[in-house]
N, C-alpha and C positions, 0 to 999 in steps of 0.2 A: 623662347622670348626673342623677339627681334626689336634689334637696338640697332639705330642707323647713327655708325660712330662719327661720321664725315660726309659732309654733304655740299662740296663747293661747283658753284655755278657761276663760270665768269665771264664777262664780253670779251678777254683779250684770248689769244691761243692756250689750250689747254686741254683737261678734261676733269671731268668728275668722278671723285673718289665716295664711294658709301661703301660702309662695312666693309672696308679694308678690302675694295675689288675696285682695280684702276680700270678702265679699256680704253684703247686710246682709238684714234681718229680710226682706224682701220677696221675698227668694228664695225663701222656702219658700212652700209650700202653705197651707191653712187647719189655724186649730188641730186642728179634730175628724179632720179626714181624714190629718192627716200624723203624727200620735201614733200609736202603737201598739194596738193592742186593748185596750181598758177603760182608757185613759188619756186625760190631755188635756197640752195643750202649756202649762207656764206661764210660759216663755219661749224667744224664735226665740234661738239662739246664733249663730248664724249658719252659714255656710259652705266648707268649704275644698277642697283638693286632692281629698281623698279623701272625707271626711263631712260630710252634712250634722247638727248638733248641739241640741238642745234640751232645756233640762227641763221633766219634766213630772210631772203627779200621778198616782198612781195611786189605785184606789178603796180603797186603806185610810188615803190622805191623804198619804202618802207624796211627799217627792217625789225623784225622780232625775233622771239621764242617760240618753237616748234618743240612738242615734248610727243610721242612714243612709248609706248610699252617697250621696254626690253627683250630682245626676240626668247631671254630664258625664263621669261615670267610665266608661269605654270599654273598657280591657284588661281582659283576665283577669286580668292582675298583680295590677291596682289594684282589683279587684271582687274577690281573694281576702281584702283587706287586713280586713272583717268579720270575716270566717270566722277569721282570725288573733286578732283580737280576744276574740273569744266562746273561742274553745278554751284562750285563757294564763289567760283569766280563770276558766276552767272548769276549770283543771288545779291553779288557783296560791293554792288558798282560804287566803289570810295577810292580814293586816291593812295591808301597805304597798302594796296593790292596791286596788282598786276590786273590788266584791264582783257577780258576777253574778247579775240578776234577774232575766231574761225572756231570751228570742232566738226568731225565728222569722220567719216572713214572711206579707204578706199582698199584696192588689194594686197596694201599693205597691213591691213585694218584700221584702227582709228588713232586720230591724233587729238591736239588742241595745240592753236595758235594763241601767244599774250602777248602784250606790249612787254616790252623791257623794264627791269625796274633801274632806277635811276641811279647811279652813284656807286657803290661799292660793295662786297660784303663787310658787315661790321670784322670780318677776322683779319681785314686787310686796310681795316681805316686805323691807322697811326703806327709810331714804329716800332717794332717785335721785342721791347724790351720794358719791365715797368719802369716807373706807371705807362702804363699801356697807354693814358690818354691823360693831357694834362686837365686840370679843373674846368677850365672854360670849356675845350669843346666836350669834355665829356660831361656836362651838364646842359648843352644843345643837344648831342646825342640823347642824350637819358630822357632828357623831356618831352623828343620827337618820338620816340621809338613808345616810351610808353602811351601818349598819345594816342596815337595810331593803333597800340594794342586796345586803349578804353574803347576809342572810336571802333573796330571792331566786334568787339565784346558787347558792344551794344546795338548793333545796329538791328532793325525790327523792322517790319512792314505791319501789313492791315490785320495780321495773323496774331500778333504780338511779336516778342523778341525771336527773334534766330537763332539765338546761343551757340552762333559758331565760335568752336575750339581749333587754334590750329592744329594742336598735338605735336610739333617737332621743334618748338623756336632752338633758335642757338644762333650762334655769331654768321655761320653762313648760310641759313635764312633768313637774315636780318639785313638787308640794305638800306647804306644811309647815305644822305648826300647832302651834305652842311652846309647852312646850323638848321634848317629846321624840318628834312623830309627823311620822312622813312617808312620803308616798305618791307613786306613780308614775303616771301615769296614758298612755294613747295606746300601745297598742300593733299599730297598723297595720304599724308594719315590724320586729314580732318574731318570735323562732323558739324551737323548741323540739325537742325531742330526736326526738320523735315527730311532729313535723311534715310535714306530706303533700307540703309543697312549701318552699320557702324563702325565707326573706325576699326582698324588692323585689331583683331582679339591680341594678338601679342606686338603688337608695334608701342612702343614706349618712348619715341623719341632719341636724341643724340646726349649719349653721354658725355662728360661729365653734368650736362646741362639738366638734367630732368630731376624731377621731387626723389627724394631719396624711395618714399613708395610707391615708385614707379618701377624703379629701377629694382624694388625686391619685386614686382610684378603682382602689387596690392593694388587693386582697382582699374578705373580706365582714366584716360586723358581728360582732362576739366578746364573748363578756366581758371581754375584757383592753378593747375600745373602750369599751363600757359604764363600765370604773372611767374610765379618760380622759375619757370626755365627764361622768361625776360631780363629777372634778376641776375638769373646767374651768366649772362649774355653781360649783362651794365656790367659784372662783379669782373669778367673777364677782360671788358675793358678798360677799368680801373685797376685792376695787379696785374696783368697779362697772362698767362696761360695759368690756367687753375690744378695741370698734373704738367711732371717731369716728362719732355717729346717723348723719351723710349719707355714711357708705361705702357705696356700691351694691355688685350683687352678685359681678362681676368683680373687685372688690378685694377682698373677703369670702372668695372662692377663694382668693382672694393668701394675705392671712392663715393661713386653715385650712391649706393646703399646706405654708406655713412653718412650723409652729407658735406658740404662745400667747408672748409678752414675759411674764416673771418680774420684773420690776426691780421692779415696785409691790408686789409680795408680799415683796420683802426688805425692803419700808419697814415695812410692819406689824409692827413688834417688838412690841406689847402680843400678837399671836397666839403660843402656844410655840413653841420650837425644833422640837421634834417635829415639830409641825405642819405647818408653815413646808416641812420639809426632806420630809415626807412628800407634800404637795399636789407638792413642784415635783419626786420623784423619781414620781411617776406623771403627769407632764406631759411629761416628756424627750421630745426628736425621736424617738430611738431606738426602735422595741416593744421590741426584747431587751434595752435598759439600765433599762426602765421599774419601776415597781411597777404591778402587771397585777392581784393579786385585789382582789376589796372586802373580804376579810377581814380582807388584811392594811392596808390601807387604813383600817379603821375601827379595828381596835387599836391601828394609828399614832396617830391623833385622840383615841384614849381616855390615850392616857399623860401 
């Protein structure tokens, strides 16, 4: 099973942690040679499982995200996980995506350039203690973010629907920039209608965020998991972290397999009734008792 426990991507200095492996700025190459054509690196992001991440400028001053394969990426799987990238983003031209700019490869092999997504990760919008977010903005949050997942979720051309899945949400795929934008970012393990192959056989998403039968490793990614791991992204913004910092990752599984505790979310009476009943009717153990689209998900939040 691959479970991508952490996943942060961020504009200021840093790097990114997936599956409990840091690398820091040193892992990469030099600026001139590991940018892309006609670009340079304005900062190492770091790197993770699958990508290595930077931005960089381009010559109209510009500046973006440059993603990489990891130079220890080995399967086929996980050297499909670009090509997955560059095609949602190539298929899904909306505003709660990341906008593609470039793709191609050179003797470093290939890359993909996006715009920036705007504003934050949701794990760093409010302060690290509950409630995580008070009623107001996390009621712009909730209502932007699942928006953007309906909007998604449905988008279609002359074919019919797309039925692109992200497969990972969680607080740091999820950026927002308030009160009413937000954006998805990382899609290495999603799929789409006309996709040539299919998401990660064992890639399940970030724990504690994914459907409990996910994380026993029952079926593949859907959009019914998609609104669940949404939820459980709002859930986290509303009581603040859903496990104890030093649960390692054996207990992590524990969690996810059981599913999410609710008792903190029936303390937040400043959040509506709505609300309230709509987050914990699409968190249910069940899939069949659950609420499964984001449509219906974001008109709950809008009443």
């Amino acid at each position: 099973m691959l479970y991508q426990l952490s996943y942060t991507h961020r504009k200021r200095t840093g790097s990114i942690l997936i599956g409990l492996q840091m690398a820091t700025d040193s892992s990469m190459s030099t600026p001139r040679s590991w940018a892309p054509p006609g670009m340079t690196v304005v900062e190492r992001l770091g790197m993770g499982s699958v990508f290595e991440v930077a931005r960089v400028r381009d010559d109209g001053d510009r500046e973006l995200i440059a993603k990489r394969l990891a130079p220890h990426t080995r399967s086929t799987e996980l050297a499909a996980a670009l090509d997955r990238e560059r095609m949602v983003l190539q298929i899904a031209t909306v505003s709660c995506l990341p906008g593609l700019v470039a793709s191609g490869s050179d003797e470093l092999g290939g890359f993909v350039v996006e715009t920036i997504a705007p504003g934050v990760p949701a794990r760093d919008f409010g302060p690290e203690a509950p409630p995580f977010l008070a009623a107001s903005p996390w009621r712009d949050v909730a209502r932007a973010a699942s928006n953007a997942l309906a909007e998604m979720h449905g988008l279609a051309d002359a074919g019919g629907r797309l039925d692109i899945v992200h497969g990972d949400i969680s607080p740091d795929n999820l950026f927002v920039l308030a009160p009413q934008t937000a954006t998805f970012i990382d899609f290495s393990n999603a799929t789409f209608r006309d996709a040539p192959r299919p998401a990660f056989a064992r890639g399940r998403g970030t724990l504690p965020y994914v459907a409990p039968e996910m994380a026993r490793n029952e079926g593949v990614p859907s959009q019914a998991t998609d609104t669940y791991a949404l939820a459980a992204t709002l859930l986290f913004l509303a009581v603040g972290p859903l496990t104890d910092a030093t649960t390692d990752a054996s207990r992590l599984l524990e969690v996810g397999t059981r599913g999410l505790r609710l008792d903190r979310l029936d303390q937040r009476t400043d959040l509506s009734e709505h609300a309230r009943v709509a987050l914990a009717s699409a968190l249910r153990f069940e899939p069949k008792s659950r609420l499964v689209l984001a449509s219906e998900l974001a008109y709950e939040l809008a009443r």
